[in-house]
C-alpha positions in Angstrom: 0.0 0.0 0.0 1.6 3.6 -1.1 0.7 6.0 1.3 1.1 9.6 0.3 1.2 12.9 3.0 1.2 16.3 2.7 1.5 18.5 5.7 1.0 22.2 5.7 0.3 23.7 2.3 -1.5 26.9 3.6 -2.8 27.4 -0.1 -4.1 30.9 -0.2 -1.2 32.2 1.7 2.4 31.5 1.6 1.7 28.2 -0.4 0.6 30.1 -3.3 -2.5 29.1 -5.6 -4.0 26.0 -6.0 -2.1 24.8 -9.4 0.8 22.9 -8.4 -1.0 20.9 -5.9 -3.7 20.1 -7.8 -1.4 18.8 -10.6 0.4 16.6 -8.0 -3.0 15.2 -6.6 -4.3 14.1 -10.0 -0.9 12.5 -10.3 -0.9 10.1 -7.5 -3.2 7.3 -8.7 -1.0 6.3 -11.5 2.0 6.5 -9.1 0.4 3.9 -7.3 -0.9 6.0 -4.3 -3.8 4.0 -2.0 -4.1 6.4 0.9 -3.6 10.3 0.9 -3.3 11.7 4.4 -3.6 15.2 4.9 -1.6 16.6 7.8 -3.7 19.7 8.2 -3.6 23.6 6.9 -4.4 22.3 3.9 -5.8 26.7 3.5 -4.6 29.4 4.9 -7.8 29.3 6.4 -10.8 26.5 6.0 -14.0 27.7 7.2 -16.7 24.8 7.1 -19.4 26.7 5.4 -19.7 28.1 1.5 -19.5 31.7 2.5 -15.9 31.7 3.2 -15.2 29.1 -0.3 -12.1 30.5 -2.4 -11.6 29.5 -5.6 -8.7 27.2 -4.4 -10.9 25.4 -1.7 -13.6 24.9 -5.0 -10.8 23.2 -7.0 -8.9 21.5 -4.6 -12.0 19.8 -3.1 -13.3 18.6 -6.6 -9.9 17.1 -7.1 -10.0 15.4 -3.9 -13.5 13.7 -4.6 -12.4 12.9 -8.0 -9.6 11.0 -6.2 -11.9 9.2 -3.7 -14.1 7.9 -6.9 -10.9 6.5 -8.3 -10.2 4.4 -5.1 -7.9 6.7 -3.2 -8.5 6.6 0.2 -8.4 10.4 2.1 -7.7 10.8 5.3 -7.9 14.5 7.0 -6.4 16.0 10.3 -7.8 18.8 11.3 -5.0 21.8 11.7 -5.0 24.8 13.6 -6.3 26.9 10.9 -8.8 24.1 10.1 -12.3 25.2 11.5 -15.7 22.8 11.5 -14.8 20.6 8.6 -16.4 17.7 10.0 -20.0 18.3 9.7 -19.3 20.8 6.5 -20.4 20.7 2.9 -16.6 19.6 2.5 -17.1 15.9 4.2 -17.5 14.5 1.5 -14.0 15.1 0.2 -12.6 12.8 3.0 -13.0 8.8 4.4 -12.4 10.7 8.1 -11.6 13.9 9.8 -9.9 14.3 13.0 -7.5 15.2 14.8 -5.2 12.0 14.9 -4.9 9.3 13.0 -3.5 5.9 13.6 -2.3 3.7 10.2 -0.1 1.2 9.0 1.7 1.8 6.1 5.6 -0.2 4.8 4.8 -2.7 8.3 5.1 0.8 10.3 2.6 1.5 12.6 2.2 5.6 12.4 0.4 8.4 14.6 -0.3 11.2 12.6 -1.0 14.2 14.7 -1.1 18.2 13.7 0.9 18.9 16.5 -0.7 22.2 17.4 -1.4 21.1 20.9 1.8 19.6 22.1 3.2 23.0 23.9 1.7 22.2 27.0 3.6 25.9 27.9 1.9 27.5 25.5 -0.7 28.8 27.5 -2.1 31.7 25.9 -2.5 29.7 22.5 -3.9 26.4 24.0 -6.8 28.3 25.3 -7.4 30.2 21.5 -7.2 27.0 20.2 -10.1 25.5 22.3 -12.2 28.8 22.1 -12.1 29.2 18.1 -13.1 25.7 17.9 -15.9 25.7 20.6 -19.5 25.4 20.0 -20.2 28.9 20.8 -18.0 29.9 18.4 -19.5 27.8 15.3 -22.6 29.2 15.9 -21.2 32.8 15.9 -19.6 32.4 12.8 -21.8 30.1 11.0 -24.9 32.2 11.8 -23.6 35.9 11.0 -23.8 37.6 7.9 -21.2 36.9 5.0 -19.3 40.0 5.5 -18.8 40.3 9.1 -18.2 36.6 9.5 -15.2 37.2 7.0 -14.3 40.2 8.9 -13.9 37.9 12.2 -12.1 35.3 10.1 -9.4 37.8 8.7 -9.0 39.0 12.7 -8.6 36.1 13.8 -6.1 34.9 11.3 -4.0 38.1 12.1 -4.5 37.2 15.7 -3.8 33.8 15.0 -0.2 35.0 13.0 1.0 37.2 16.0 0.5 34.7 19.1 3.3 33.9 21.2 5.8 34.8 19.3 8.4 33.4 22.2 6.9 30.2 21.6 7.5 29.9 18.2 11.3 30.8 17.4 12.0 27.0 18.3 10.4 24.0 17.9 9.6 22.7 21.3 11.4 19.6 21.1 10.9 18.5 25.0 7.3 18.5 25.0 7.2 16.7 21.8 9.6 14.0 22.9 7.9 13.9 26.0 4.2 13.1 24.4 6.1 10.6 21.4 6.9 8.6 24.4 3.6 8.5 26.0 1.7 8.1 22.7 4.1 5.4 21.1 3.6 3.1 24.0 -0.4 2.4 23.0 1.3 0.2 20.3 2.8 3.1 17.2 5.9 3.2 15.9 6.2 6.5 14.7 4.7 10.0 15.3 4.3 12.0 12.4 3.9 15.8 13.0 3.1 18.9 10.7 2.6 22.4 12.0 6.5 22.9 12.8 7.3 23.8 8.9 10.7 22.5 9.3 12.0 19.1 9.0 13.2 16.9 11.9 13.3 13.4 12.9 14.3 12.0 16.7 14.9 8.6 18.4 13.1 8.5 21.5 12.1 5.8 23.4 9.2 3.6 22.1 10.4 4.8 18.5 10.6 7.6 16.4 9.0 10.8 15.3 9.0 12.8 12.5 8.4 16.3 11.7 7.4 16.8 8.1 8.5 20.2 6.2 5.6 22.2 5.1 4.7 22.1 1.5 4.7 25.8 0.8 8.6 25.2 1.4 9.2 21.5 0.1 6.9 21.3 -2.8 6.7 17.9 -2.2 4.7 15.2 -1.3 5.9 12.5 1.1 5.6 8.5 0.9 5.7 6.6 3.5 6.4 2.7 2.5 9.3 0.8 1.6 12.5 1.6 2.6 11.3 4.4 5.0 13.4 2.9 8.0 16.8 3.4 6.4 15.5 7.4 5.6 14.3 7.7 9.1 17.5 6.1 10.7 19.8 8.3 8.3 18.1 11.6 9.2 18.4 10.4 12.6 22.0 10.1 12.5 22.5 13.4 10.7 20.4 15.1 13.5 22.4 13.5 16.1 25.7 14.6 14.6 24.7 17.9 14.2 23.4 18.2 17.8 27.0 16.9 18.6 29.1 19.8 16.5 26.6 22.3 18.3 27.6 21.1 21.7 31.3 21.4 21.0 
């Protein structure tokens, strides 16, 4: 089974327009793809509701149903900048949303997490997180009128973009290591994370995790399958090393 992931596009904002990925998703049933997971902030911003559809979300979302009648699989997890996709006109584009997902893919047994809510010292964005994605807040933004909805949307994107800054100039490696280890002991192998942007992969005990590097930057779209160990345990090695120079 060829399992293909994308992490972070944020089409619509620093990942551009639409084209490039589209062209790569119509591309991956004759590369033998089964499974496409989407690692979240597959937008800028996704509102569940019509009123805030772009162009981009239009196209990308008929590709993605065109690639669900042709047997692929689609599997989404919900980012931070993913908002009430679930019960959304969109649903249909996807065999689940959430906000994990556990797989097997090249005898690996993965955990594929956002990775949003990790920073347990992250306070002030932990409790954004839960209030954007509340109840309460649905109804507000669902119910009100086209234009102020967008209005709230914009400011809260801007909000969203200047939170925490202190918590953001490094990836928070402890508290990620720290919930790998708890997570990989119900029986995973690996932890795969978006949200970070930047590429990384650790040892830890139980197994491994990886942090993909966002699409706006890569371009690329990731396969996990054969020969996935011998990447992991290289990158691992390089990581190490270069922890080791640092040091001295």
């Amino acid at each position: 089974m060829a399992v293909a992931v994308i992490a972070d596009a944020h089409l619509g904002g620093p990942g551009g327009p639409a084209g490039p990925l589209i062209e790569q998703l119509r591309a991956l049933p004759g590369q033998g793809c089964t499974r496409l997971v989407l690692l979240g902030d597959l937008f800028q911003a996704w509102i569940g509701h019509r009123k805030f559809e772009t162009p981009e979300i239009a196209a990308v979302v008929d590709e993605l149903r065109a690639l669900r009648r042709a047997g692929v699989r689609i599997d989404y997890i919900e980012g931070n900048r993913d908002f009430f996709l679930a019960e959304s006109p969109y649903a249909d584009a996807f065999d689940s949303i959430g906000r994990e997902l556990a797989f097997t893919a090249g005898g690996v047994r993965w955990l594929a997490v956002h990775g949003d809510g990790l920073n347990d010292r992250d306070r002030q964005y932990l409790f954004w997180r839960w209030l954007s994605k509340s109840a309460p807040a649905r109804r507000l933004v669902l119910s009100a009128p086209a234009r102020l909805a967008r209005r709230v949307v914009a400011s809260t994107e801007d909000r969203l973009s200047r939170t925490n800054f202190k918590h953001k100039r490094v990836i928070p490696e402890r508290p990620i290591r720290a919930y790998a280890e708890r997570r990989l002991a119900e029986g995973h192998d690996v932890l795969l994370l978006g949200h970070f942007h930047e590429e990384r992969k650790w040892e830890v005990e139980g197994g491994r995790v990886w942090l993909l590097e966002a699409w706006f930057t890569s371009g690329r779209v990731e396969w996990l399958g054969r020969g996935v160990h011998a990447h992991l345990e290289d990158s691992i090695e390089e990581n190490d090393e270069m922890g080791r120079l640092l040091a001295e």
